[in-house]
C-alpha positions in Angstrom: 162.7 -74.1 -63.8 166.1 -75.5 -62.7 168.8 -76.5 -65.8 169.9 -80.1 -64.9 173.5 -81.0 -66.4 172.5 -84.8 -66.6 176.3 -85.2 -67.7 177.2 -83.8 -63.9 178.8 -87.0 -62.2 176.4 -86.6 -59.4 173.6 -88.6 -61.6 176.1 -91.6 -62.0 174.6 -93.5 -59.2 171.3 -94.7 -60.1 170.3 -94.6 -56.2 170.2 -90.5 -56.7 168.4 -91.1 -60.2 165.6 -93.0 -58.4 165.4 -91.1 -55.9 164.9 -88.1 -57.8 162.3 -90.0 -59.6 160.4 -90.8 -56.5 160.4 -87.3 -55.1 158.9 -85.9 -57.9 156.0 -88.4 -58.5 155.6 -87.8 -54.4 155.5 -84.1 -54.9 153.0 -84.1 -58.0 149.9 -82.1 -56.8 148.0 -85.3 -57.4 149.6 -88.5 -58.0 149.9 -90.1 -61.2 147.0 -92.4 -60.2 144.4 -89.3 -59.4 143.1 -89.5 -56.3 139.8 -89.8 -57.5 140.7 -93.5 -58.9 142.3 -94.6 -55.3 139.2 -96.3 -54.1 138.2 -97.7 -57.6 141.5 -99.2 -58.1 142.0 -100.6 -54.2 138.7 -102.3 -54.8 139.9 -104.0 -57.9 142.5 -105.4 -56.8 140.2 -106.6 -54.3 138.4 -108.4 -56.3 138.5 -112.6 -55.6 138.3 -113.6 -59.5 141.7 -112.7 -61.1 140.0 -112.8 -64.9 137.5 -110.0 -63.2 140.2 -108.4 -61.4 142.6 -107.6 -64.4 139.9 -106.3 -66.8 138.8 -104.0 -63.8 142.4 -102.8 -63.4 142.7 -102.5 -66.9 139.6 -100.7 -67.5 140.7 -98.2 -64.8 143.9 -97.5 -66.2 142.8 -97.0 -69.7 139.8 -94.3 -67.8 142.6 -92.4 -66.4 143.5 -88.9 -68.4 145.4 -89.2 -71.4 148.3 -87.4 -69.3 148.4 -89.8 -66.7 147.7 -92.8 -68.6 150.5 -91.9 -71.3 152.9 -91.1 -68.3 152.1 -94.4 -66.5 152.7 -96.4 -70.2 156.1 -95.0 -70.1 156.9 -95.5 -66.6 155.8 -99.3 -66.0 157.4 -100.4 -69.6 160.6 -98.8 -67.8 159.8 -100.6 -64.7 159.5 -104.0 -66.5 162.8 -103.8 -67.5 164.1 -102.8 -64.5 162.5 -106.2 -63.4 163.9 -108.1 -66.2 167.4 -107.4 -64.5 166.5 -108.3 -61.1 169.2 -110.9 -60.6 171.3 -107.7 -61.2 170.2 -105.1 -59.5 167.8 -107.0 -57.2 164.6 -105.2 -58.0 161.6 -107.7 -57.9 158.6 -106.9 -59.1 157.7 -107.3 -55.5 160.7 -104.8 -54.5 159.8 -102.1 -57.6 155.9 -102.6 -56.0 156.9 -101.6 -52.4 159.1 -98.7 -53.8 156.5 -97.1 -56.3 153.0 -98.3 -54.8 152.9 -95.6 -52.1 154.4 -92.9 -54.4 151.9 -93.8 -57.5 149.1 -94.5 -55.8 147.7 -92.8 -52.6 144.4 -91.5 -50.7 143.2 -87.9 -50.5 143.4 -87.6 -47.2 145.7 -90.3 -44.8 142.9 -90.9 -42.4 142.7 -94.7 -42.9 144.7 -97.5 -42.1 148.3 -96.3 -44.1 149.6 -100.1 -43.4 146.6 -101.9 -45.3 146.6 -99.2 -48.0 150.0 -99.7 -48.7 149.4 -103.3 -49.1 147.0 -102.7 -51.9 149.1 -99.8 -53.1 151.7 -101.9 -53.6 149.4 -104.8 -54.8 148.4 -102.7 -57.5 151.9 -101.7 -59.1 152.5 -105.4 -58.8 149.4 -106.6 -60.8 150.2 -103.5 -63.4 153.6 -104.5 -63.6 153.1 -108.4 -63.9 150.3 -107.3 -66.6 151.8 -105.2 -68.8 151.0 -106.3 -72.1 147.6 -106.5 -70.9 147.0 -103.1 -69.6 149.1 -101.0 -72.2 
């Protein structure tokens, strides 16, 4: 319900944009990959034979709701141009994966391993992100 004055000098530095960003994707009621697609998308990515592996991933995303799916379009095509500056700003698709995999991506409950998930959580942003065109 808050009015943000995105012309207030305090949004300047893009480390408070991001963040910002991140908090609320963290603090969505359910993430923007539901948690009912957490196990279906860690075991995809998973999967040994990379042809397999990206029409599974694909597949998934394009099963998500129309909400999350549409919302995920518009984030990752930001994200890929985030990448494209990397020599710039130093954001990797590797880097972008370890900030956004946990955040987009994350179990029901945090009663498994939280270091091999984020692996995979992050694996998964990667694959999306290096698969754009593909996916979307």
């Amino acid at each position: 319900d808050e009015q943000l004055d995105l012309d207030d000098g305090r949004w300047e530095d893009i480390h408070v944009v991001t963040g910002a960003l991140k908090l609320f994707l963290r603090e969505l009621p359910e993430p923007l990959i539901p948690f009912s697609h957490f196990d279906k998308f860690i075991a995809a990515i998973k999967i040994q034979d990379l042809s397999l592996r990206g029409r599974c991933i694909r597949d998934l995303v394009l099963s998500l709701p129309s909400a999350h799916h549409d919302t995920m379009k518009v984030l990752f095509r930001h994200l890929c141009r985030v990448v494209e500056h990397k020599e710039e700003n130093r954001m990797s698709v590797q880097s972008v994966a370890i900030v956004f995999g946990p955040t987009l991506l994350r179990p029901a409950s945090e009663e498994g391993n939280m270091a091999m998930h984020m692996v995979f959580q992050n694996q998964v942003v990667e694959h999306i992100l290096n698969h754009y065109g593909y996916i979307f």
